[in-house]
N, C-alpha and C positions, 0 to 999 in steps of 0.2 A: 401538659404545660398549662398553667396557671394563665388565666384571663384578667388584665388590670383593667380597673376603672377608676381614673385619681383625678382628683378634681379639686383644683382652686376656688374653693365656697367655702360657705358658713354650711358646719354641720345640721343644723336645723331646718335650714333652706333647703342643703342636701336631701337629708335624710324624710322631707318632706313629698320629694319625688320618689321615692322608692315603693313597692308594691308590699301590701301588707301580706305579714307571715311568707317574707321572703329572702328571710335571712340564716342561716344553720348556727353561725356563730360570732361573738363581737366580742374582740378583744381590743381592750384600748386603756389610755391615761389622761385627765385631764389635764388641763392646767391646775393646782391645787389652791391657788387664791393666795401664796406664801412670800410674792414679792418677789418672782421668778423674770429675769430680764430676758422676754421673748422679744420679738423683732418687730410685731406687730399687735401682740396681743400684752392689755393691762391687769397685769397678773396683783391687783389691788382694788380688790371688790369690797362695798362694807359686805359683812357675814348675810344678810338675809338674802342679799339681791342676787349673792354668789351662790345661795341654793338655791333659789326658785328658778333661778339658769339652768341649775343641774338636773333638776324637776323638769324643763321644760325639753331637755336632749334627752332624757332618758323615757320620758313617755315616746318620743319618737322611737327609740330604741326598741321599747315593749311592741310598737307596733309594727316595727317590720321582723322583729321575731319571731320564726317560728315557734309552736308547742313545744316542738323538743328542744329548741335550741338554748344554749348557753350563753351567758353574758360576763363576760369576767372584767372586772373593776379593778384596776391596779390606781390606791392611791396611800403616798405617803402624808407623814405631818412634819412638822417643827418641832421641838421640846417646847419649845413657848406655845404652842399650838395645839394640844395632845388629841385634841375630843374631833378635831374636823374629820376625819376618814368614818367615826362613827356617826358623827351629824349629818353627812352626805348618805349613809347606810339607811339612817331613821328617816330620812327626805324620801329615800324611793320605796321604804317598805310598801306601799298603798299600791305599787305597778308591780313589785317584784316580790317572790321569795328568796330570801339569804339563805343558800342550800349550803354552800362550803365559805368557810372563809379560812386564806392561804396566807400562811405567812413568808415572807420573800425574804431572805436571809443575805443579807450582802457580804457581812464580814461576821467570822466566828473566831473564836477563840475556845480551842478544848484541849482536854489535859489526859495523858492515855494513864492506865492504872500503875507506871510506877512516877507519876505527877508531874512529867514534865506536857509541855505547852507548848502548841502550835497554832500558831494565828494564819487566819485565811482571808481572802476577800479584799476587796478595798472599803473604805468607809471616809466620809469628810469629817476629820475631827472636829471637837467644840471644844473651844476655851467657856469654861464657866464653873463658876462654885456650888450651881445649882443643877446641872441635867447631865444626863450621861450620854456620850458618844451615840449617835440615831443610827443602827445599823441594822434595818429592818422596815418593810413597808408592809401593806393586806393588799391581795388580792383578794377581792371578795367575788365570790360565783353567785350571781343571780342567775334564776330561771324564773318561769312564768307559776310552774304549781310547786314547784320543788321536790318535784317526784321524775325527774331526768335522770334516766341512767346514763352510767359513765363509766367509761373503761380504765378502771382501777388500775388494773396491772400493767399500763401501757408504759407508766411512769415506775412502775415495780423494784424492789431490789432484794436480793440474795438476803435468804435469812441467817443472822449470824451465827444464830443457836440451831445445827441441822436436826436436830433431835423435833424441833417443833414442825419440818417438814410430816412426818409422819403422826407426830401427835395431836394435830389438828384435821377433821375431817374438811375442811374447806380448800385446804392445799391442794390437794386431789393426788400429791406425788410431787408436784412443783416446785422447785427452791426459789419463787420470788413471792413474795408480798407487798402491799400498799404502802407505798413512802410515807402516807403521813399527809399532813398539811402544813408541813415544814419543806422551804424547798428552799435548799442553799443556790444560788445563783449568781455569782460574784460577775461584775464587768471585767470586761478585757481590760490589758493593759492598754495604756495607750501615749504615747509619744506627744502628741499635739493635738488638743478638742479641736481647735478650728478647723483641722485636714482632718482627724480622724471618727469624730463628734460634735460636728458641726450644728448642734442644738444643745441647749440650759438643761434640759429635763427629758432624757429618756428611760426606757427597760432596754435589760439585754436582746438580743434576736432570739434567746434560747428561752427565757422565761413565756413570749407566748409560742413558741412553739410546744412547749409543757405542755398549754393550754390547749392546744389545737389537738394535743394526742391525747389529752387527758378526756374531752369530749368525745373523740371517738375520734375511727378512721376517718381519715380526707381522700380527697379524689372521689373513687367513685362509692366512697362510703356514707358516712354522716354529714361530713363537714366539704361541701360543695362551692356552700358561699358564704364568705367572710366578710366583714367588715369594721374598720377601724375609723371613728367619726373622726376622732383627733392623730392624723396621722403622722406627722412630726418630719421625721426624715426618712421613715418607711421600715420602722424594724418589725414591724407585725407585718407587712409584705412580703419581707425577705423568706420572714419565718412562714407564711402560708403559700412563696414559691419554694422552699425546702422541704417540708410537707408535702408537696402534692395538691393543695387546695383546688378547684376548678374555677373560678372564679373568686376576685380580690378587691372590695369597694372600700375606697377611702378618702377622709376630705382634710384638705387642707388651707387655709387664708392664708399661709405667709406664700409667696413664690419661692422664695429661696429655699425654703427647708422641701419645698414638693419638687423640684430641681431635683435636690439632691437626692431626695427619692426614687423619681425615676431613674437617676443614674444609677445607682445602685443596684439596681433591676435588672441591668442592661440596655 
């Protein structure tokens, strides 16, 4: 049974009391500085002030991370906006290494070989003459050396060509291989945000749980203690109480969205 610790603070504040190199893994999302209407927080920083913010959470982050541990960065951009997900990247290169960077796949569109087309996912359309439909964000995997091993085939899928089962000496026999760093993960439908997504800007529950199996086993494996600075309404929670995690640290400043966090909990 997963252990919470959820907390009504400033991440920084938080993360300030926490014991160094004592964290397995941190999965989480900002705010992206894109004019997002949060309940407490002003999602309208000029650009420098908004990285040296990001600079100043993330070296916390570096210090309660373990050696082995993982940090995965889930952030999207604008079309008007395009370079911010890589300016927050080139901000923390100096604490971190960019070991994987994951591309989040919301909505596809593919065409099987006699050309017809199937559209998947959700996505928010854009009226414009200039950019195309945004259906897609990075999650980017920091570590401390960038030599963290990782359990590739946790995330694995069935090769379609079996023939390469046997013609590669790495398989061993196995009919799965590494998905890739493309990871389709579309949102749930959903009826009403205010009942059923009661926050502007989240991830799916399933996108970090990826994360959490992607790092390695939880419980009594790798991933013991988790933590999400920006906790929202609790979907990196849910996901390291479905996993198995042993312990779940998260901070939160709105009340309302940390409410509905614990409820979701139980």
């Amino acid at each position: 049974m997963t252990k919470f610790d959820l907390r009504q603070q400033d991440c920084i504040q938080g993360m300030s009391q926490l014991a160094d190199e004592s964290i397995d893994l941190v999965v989480t999302s900002p705010p992206y500085n894109l004019g997002v209407g949060y309940r407490k927080y002003s999602d309208r920083q000029d650009r420098q002030s908004y990285l040296t913010w990001c600079e100043k959470w993330a070296a916390q982050i570096r210090r309660v991370l373990k050696p082995t541990g993982s940090f995965f960065l889930n952030i999207g951009s604008a079309p008007s906006n395009p370079m911010l997900p890589h300016e927050i990247a080139i901000e923390l290169r100096d604490l971190f290494v960019l070991q994987n960077t994951i591309h989040w796949v919301k909505s596809i569109t593919i065409g099987d070989r006699e050309g017809d087309l199937q559209s998947h996912g959700h996505f928010k359309p854009i009226s414009s003459r200039r950019f195309l439909n945004d259906c897609h964000e990075y999650i980017f995997h920091f570590t401390k050396t960038g030599c963290v091993e990782i359990d590739r085939l946790a995330l694995g899928v069935p090769y379609q060509d079996k023939s390469n089962i046997m013609r590669w000496r790495h398989t061993r026999g196995s009919d799965l291989r590494c998905r890739g760093n493309t990871w389709f993960i579309p949102y749930e439908t959903i009826q009403s945000r205010a009942k059923e997504r009661p926050h502007p800007a989240t991830f799916p529950v399933q996108l970090a749980e990826w994360c959490v199996k992607l790092h390695g086993p939880a419980g009594a494996g790798r991933v013991q203690t988790m933590l999400d600075p920006f906790l929202g309404i609790g979907n990196s929670a849910v996901a390291a109480q479905r996993c198995g995690v042993k312990k779940f640290i998260g901070f939160e400043i709105d009340e309302t969205y940390l409410a509905e966090a614990k409820r979701r909990l139980g």
